[in-house]
C-alpha positions as CSV (number, residue, x, y, z in Angstrom):
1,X,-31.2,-6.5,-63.2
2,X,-33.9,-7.2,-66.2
3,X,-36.4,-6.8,-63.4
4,X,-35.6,-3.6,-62.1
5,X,-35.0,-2.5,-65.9
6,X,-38.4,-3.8,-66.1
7,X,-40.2,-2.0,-62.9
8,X,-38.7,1.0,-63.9
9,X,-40.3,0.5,-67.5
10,X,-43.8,0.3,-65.7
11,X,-43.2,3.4,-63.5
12,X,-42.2,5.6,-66.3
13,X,-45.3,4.1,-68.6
14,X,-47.5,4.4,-65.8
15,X,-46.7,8.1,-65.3
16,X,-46.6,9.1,-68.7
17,X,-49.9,7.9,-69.1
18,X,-51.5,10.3,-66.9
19,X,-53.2,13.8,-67.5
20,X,-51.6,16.8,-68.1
21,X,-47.5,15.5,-68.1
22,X,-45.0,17.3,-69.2
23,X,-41.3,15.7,-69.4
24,X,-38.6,18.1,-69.4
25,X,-35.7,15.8,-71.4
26,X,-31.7,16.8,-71.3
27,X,-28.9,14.8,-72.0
28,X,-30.6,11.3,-74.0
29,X,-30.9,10.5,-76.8
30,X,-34.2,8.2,-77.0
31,X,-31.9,5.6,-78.7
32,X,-33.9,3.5,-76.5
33,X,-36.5,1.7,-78.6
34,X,-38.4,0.8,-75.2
35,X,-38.6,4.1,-73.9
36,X,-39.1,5.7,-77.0
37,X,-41.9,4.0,-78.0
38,X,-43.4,4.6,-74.5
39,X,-42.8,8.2,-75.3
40,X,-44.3,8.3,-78.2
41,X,-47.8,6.4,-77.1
42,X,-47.8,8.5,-73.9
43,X,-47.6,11.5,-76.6
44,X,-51.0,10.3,-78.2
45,X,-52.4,11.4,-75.0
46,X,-53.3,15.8,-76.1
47,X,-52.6,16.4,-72.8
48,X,-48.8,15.4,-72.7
49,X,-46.1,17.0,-73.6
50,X,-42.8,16.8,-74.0
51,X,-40.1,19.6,-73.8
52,X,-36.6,18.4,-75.2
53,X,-33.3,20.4,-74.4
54,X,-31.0,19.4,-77.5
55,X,-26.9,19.6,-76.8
56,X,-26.5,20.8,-80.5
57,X,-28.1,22.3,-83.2
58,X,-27.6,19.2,-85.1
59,X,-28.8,16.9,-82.9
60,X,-32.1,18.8,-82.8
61,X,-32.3,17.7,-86.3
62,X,-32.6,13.3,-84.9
63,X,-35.2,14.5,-82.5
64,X,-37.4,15.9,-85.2
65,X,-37.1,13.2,-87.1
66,X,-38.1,11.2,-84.4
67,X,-41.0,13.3,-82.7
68,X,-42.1,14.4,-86.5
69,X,-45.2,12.7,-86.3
70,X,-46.1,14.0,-82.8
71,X,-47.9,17.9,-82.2
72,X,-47.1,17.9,-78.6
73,X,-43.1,18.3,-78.7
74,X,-40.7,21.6,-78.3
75,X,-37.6,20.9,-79.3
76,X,-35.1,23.5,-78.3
77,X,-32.0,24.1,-79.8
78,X,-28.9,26.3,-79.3
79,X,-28.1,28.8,-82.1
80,X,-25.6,26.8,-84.3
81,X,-22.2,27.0,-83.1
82,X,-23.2,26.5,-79.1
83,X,-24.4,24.0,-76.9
84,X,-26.7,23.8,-74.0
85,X,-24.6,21.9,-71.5
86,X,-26.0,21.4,-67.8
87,X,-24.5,24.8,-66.6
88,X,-26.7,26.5,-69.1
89,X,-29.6,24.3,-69.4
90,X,-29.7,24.8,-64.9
91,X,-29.9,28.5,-65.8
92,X,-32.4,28.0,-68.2
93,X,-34.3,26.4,-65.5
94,X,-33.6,28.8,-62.8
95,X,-34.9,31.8,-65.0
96,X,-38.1,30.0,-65.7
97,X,-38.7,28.5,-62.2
98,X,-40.6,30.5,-59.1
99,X,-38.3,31.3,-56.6
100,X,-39.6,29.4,-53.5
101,X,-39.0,31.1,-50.1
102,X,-36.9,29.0,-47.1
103,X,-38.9,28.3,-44.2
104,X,-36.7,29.8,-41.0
């Protein structure tokens, strides 16, 4: 189990690493020391970013603390009071996205 823990480590690293990523984040917390300190050096890279969907208003508050020393993150936040759960944050997607036509 450590090594797939471990692989999967190296994957994320590796494609953080490269130009022009953006990771769209919902639903973690980066309580993970490992992966957020691969975040973080991935974020030294200008062309990274990193786009994080916060549950709560007040949990917006531990990812700024977090991020505060990085340029290249949005944070977004519901107004206080509401939450982006997955219903909303797949409609937030679905507005943004292109609409891709079906091949018949």
């Amino acid at each position: 189990m450590e090594r797939v823990y471990y692989d999967l480590l190296r994957i994320f690293s590796k494609a953080m690493d490269q130009q022009n990523v953006v990771l769209i984040c919902f639903g973690f917390s980066f309580s993970d020391e490992h992966l957020l300190d691969i975040t973080r050096r991935a974020l030294r890279n200008p062309t990274s970013h990193l786009i994080i969907f916060s549950y709560e208003n007040a949990s917006s508050t531990d990812f700024q603390i977090k991020f505060s020393k990085q340029r290249n993150v949005t944070i977004i936040a519901p107004e206080p009071g509401s939450v982006i759960d997955f219903a909303r944050f797949n409609k937030i997607l679905s507005s943004i996205l292109p609409v891709q036509a079906h091949a018949a």
